[in-house]
C-alpha positions in Angstrom: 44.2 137.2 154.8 45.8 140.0 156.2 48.2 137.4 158.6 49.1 135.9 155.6 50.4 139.1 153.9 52.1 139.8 156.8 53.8 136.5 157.6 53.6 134.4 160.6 56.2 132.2 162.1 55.9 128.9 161.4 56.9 127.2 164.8 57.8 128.4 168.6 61.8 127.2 167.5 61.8 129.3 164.8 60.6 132.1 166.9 62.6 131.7 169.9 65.6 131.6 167.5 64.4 134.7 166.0 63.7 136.4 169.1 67.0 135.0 171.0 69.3 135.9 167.9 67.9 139.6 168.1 68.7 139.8 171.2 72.0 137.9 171.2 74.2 140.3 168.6 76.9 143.0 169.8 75.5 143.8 172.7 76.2 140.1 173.8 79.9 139.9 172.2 80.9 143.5 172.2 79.4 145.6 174.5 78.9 143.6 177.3 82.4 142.2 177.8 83.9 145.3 178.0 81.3 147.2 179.6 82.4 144.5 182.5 85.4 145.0 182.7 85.1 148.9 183.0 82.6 148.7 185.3 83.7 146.9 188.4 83.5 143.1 186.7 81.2 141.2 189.5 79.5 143.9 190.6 78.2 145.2 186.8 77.2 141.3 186.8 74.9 141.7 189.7 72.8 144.8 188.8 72.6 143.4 185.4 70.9 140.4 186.6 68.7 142.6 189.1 67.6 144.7 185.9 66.7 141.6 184.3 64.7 139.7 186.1 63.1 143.2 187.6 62.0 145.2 184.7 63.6 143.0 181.6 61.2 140.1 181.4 58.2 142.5 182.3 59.0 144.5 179.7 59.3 141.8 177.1 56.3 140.1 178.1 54.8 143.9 177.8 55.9 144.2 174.1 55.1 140.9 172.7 51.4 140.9 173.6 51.2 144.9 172.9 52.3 143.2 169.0 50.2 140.1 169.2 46.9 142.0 170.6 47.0 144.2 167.7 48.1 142.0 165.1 50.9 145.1 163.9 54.5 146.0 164.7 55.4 149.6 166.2 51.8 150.6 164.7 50.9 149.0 167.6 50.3 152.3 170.2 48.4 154.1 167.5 46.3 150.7 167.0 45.2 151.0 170.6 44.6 154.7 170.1 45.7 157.8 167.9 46.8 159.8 171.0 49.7 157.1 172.1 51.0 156.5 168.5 54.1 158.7 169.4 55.2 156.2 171.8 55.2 154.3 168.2 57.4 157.1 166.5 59.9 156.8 168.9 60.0 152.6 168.8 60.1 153.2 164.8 62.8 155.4 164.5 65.3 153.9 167.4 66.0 150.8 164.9 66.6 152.8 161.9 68.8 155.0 163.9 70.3 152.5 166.0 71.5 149.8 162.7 72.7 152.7 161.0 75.8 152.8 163.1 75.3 149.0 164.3 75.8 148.2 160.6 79.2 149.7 160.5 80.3 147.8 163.5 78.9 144.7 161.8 80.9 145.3 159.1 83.9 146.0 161.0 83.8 142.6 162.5 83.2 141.3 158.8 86.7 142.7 157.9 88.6 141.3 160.7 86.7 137.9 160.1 87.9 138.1 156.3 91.6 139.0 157.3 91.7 136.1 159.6 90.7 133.6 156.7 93.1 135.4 153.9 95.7 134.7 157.3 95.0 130.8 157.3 96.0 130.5 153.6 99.5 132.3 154.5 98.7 135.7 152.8 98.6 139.0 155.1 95.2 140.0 156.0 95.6 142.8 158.0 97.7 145.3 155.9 100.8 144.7 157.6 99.7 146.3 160.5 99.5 143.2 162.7 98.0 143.2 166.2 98.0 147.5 165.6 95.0 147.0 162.3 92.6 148.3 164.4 93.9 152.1 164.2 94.0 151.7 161.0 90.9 150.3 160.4 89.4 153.5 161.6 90.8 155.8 158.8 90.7 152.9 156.0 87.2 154.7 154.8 87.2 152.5 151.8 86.8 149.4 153.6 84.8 151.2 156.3 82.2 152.1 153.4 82.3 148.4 151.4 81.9 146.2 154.6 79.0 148.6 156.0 77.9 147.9 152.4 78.0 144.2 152.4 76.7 144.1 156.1 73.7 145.8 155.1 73.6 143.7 152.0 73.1 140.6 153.9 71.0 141.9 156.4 68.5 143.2 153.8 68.5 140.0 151.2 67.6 138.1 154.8 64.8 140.4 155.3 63.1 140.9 151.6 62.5 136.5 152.2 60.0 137.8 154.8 59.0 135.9 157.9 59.4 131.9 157.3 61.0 132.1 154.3 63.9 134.7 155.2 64.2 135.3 159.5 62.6 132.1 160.7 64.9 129.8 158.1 67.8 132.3 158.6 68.0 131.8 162.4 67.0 128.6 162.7 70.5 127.8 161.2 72.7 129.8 162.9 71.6 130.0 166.1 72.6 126.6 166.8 75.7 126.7 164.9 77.0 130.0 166.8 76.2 128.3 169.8 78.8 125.6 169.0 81.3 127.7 168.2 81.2 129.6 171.3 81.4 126.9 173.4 84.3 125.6 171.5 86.3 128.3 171.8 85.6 129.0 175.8 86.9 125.2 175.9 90.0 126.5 174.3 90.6 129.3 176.0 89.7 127.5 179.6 92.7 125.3 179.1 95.4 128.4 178.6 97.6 129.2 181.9 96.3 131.9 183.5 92.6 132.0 182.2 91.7 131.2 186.0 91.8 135.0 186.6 89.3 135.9 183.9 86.6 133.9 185.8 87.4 135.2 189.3 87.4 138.7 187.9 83.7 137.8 186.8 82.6 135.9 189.4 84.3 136.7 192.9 82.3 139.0 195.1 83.7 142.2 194.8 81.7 145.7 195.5 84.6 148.2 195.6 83.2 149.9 192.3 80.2 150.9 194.8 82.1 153.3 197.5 81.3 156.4 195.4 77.4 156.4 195.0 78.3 158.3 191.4 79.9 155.0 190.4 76.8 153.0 191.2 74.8 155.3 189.6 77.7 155.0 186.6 77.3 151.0 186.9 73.2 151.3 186.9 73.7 153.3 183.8 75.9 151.0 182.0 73.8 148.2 183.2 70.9 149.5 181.9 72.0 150.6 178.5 73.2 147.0 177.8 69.8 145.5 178.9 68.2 147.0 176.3 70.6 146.5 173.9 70.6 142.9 174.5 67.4 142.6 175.0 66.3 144.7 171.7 64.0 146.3 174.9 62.3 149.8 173.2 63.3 149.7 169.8 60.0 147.6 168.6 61.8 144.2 167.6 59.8 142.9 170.4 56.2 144.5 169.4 56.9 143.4 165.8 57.7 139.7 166.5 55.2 139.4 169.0 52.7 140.4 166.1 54.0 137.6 164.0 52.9 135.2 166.9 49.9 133.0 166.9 47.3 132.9 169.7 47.8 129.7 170.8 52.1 130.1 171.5 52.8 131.2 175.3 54.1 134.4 175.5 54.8 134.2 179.3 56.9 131.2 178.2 58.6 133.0 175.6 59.3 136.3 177.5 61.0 133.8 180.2 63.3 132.1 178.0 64.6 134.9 175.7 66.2 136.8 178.3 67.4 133.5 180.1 69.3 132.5 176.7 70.5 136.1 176.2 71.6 136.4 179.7 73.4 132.9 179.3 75.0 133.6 175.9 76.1 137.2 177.7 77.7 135.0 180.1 79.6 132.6 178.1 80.5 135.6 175.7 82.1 136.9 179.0 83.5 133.1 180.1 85.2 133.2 176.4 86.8 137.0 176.3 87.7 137.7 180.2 89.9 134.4 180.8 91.5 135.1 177.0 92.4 138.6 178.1 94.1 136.9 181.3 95.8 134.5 179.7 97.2 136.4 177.2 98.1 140.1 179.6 95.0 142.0 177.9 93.4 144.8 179.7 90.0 143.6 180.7 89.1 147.7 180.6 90.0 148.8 177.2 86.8 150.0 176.3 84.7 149.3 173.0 88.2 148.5 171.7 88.3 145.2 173.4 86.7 143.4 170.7 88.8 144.4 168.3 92.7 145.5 168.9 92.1 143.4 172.4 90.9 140.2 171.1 93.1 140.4 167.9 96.0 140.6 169.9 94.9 137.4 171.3 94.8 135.6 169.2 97.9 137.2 166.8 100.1 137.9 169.1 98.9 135.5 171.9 98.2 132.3 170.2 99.8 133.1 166.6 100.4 130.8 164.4 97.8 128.6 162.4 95.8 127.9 165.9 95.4 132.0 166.1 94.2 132.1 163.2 91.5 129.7 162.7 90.3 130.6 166.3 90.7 134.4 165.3 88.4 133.1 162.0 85.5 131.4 164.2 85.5 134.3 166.8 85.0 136.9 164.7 82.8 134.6 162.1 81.2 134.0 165.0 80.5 137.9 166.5 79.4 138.5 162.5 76.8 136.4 162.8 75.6 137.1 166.1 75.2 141.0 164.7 73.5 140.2 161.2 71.1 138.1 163.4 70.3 141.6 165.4 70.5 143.7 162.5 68.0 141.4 160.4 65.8 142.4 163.0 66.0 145.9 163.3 65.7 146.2 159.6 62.3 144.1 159.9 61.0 147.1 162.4 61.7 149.1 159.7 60.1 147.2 157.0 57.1 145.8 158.6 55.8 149.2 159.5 55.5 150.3 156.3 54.0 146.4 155.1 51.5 146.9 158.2 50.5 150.7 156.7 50.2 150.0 153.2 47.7 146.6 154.2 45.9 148.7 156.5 45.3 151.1 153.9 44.3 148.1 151.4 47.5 147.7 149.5 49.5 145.1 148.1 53.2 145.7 150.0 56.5 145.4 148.2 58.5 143.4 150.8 61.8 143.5 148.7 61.4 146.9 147.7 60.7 148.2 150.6 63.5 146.4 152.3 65.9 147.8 149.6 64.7 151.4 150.4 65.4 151.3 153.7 68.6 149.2 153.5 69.7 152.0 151.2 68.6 154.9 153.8 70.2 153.2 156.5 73.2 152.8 154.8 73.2 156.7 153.6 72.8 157.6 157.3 75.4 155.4 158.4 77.9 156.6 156.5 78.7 159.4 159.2 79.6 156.9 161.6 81.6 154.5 159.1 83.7 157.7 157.6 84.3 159.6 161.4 86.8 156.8 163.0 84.6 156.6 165.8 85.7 160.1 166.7 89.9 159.1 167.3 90.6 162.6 165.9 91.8 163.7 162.4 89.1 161.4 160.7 87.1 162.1 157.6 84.3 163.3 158.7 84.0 165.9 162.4 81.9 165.1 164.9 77.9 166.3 164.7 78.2 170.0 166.5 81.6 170.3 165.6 80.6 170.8 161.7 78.9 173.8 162.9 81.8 175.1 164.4 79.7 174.7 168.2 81.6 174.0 171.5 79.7 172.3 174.1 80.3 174.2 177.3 83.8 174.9 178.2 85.5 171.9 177.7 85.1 171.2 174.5 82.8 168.4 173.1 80.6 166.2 175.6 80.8 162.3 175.5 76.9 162.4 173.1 79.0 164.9 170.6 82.9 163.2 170.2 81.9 161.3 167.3 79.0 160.5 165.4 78.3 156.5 166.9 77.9 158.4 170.5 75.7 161.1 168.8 73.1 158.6 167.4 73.8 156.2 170.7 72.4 159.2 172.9 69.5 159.4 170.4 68.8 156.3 171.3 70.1 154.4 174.0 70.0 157.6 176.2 66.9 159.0 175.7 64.4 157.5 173.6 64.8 153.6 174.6 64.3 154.5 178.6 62.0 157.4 177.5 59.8 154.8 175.8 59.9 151.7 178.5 58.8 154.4 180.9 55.8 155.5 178.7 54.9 152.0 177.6 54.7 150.4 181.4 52.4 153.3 182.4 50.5 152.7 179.6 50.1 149.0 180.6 50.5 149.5 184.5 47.4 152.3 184.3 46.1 152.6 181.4 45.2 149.4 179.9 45.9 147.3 183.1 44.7 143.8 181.8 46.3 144.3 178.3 49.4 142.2 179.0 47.2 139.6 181.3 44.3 139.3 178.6 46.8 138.7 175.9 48.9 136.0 177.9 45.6 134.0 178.8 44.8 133.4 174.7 46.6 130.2 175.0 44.1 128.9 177.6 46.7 129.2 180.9 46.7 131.1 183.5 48.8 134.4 183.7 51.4 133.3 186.8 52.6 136.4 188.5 49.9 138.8 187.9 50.1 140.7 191.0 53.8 141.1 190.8 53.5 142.2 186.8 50.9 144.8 187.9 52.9 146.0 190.6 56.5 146.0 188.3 54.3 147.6 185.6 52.6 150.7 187.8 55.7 151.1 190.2 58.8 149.4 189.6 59.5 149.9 186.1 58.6 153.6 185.8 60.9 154.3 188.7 63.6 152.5 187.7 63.3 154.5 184.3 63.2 157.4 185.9 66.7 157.0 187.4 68.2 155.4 184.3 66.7 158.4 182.2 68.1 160.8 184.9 71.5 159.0 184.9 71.7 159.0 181.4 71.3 161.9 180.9 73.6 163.3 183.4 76.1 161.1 182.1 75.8 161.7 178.5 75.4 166.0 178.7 77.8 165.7 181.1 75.8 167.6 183.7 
């Protein structure tokens, strides 16, 4: 009765799009583009695809049968026992944190789709500011605040149709059709002159970024940051849809081919913006800005014309949907852990109106990040410490302080996402060593790897942790 209440997906497709589309999101199209092309290129390849295969599908595995074993999302820890339920705090409050500036970047992408289309029909969609719209962007706060709006609006309607009836259905539509549009454009862009040195800058064997150990620990850093993002590692997407799958689905399986896909689409998201950055004389290295004054330029100022435009429309249609896909999921952390509280307490949950209330927090909290121009100076809203009138050290304001995106991105993404991998494979590496074993054998196959999974569970993982944690918190205080 209680699965009922909760939901359940209604086929391994549906879940596998679910899964792969939270996973596939910005992290995929925005952040991992450019944090390639600042970081060395081939070389940030390679340790990404170490971190992967090391502690990424481990750690997946981990989280989907910590949600399946105990039937509940990031309620899961306290499930096992009271004393590790803070472990469940911290993988509650990431996603709420984490879409509350996501949300504004999803709606940033929204606006630039928008101004494409109003381009197609011959009007000016960009303000007259041309290739230049993306410093403007920044300190238009009324469009900053309506499309963080609308992208929360979507996101939450997806949600309040629960499991089959709002993800599962949801995904199951777009996935396929995002994938079709990304390999239509990398086609495009594959046959412009000059595209040739996107790919080599990707794929030819080059190490130079590594002669300073600081940079390699800069690269592992970087690296590691965007395997959680992309791999919604630590932020209890993972717990909560493992919870919403049946005994009898493989979760080694599943664990296997979400981070394949989301490593692949990472790939082609690469294959499409590198070579169109060569093509067209764009900085690979431009920073978070690369999706957006980078890529417009593209396809404005590169292209122009009616071809820019339409493939300016389906990019940046396309990066819009790979973000609500990610965002629908984090809001579903959000939402399913109050469902899972009020059932365990007898209740009949309010899917909708819960959804509402914390689409409506989310957005409140957000609005910091939508309001500060992602700290470019002069913006509406100062930075976090700088309200207070506080300087951090003598240089002013560290890296987690210039604007309010880094602040809640250090929350996050620096501390509490490695924080809480570290916690949760000692927990399963010592603790409650056949947890993740037990739960994979429910389909009636054996659990391949065992050995290696105990070893990467008790040793690997919590050391590699370690040194992200250490790293990223060097590099975030500045230390």
């Amino acid at each position: 009765m209680q699965e009922n209440k909760r939901g359940q997906w209604g086929s391994t497709f549906g879940f596998l799009m679910a899964s792969i589309g939270s996973a596939i999101g910005l992290g995929n199209l925005w952040g991992f583009p450019y944090k390639m092309g600042s970081s060395g290129g081939f070389a940030f390849l390679v340790v990404y695809l170490i971190l992967v295969v090391l502690a990424g599908v481990a750690l997946m595995m981990g989280e989907f049968a910590l949600g399946r074993k105990t039937g509940t999302g990031v309620g899961a820890y306290a499930a096992l026992s009271k004393k590790y339920r803070v472990i469940g705090w911290m993988a509650a409050f990431c996603p709420f944190l984490i879409l509350s500036f996501y949300a504004v970047l999803a709606g940033m992408t929204l606006r630039y789709c928008v101004g494409f289309l109003v381009q197609i029909f011959g009007a000016d969609g960009f303000a007259g500011q041309g290739s230049s719209f993306f410093g403007f962007l920044l300190y238009d706060s009324k469009s900053m605040v309506l499309f963080l709006a609308l992208a929360m609006i979507v996101t939450m309607v997806v949600v309040m149709g629960g499991i089959q009836g709002g993800i599962e259905k949801f995904s199951k539509a777009v996935m396929p059709a995002l994938g079709v549009i990304l390999i239509g454009i990398i086609i495009f862009v594959a046959m412009q002159p000059g595209a040739i040195e996107g790919y080599k800058f990707m794929f030819k064997p080059d190490f130079s970024v590594f002669a300073d150990p600081k940079s390699f620990f800069n690269v592992l850093k970087t690296a590691s940051g965007q395997m959680f993002f992309s791999l919604s590692l630590a932020m209890g997407i993972n717990i909560t849809f493992g919870s919403y799958l049946s005994k009898d689905k493989s979760i080694q399986k599943n664990a296997v081919i979400v981070p394949f896909s989301d490593t692949l689409f990472a790939l082609l998201a690469g294959m499409m913006i590198m070579p169109a950055c060569a093509a067209f004389g764009v900085d690979y290295g431009q920073g978070p800005g690369l999706l957006f004054a980078s890529m417009q330029k593209v396809f404005l100022d590169g292209m122009g014309g009616t071809v820019g435009n339409v493939v300016g429309f389906l990019f940046y249609f396309l990066v819009f949907i790979a973000a609500i896909t990610s965002s629908i999921a984090l809001l579903e952390v959000c939402t399913s852990s109050v469902v899972d509280r009020q059932l365990r307490k007898g209740k009949e949950p309010n899917r909708k109106k819960i959804s509402l209330v914390f689409a409506i927090a989310i957005f409140i909290v957000g609005l910091p990040a939508a309001l500060d121009a992602l700290g470019s100076g002069g913006a509406a809203l100062k930075a976090p410490f700088e309200l207070l009138g506080l300087e951090i050290g003598g240089s002013g304001y560290a890296m987690w302080n210039d604007c309010w995106l880094d602040f809640y991105d250090m929350i996050t993404e620096g501390v509490l996402m490695p924080l809480g991998a570290l916690l949760m494979s000692l927990l399963l590496g010592w603790v409650l060593p056949n947890l993740v074993k037990d739960e994979c054998e429910e389909d009636g196959k054996p659990f391949r790897g065992a050995a290696y999974f105990k070893f990467a569970f008790r040793f690997l993982i919590p050391v590699i942790m370690v040194i992200v944690l250490a790293t990223q918190i060097q590099s975030f205080f500045n230390l």
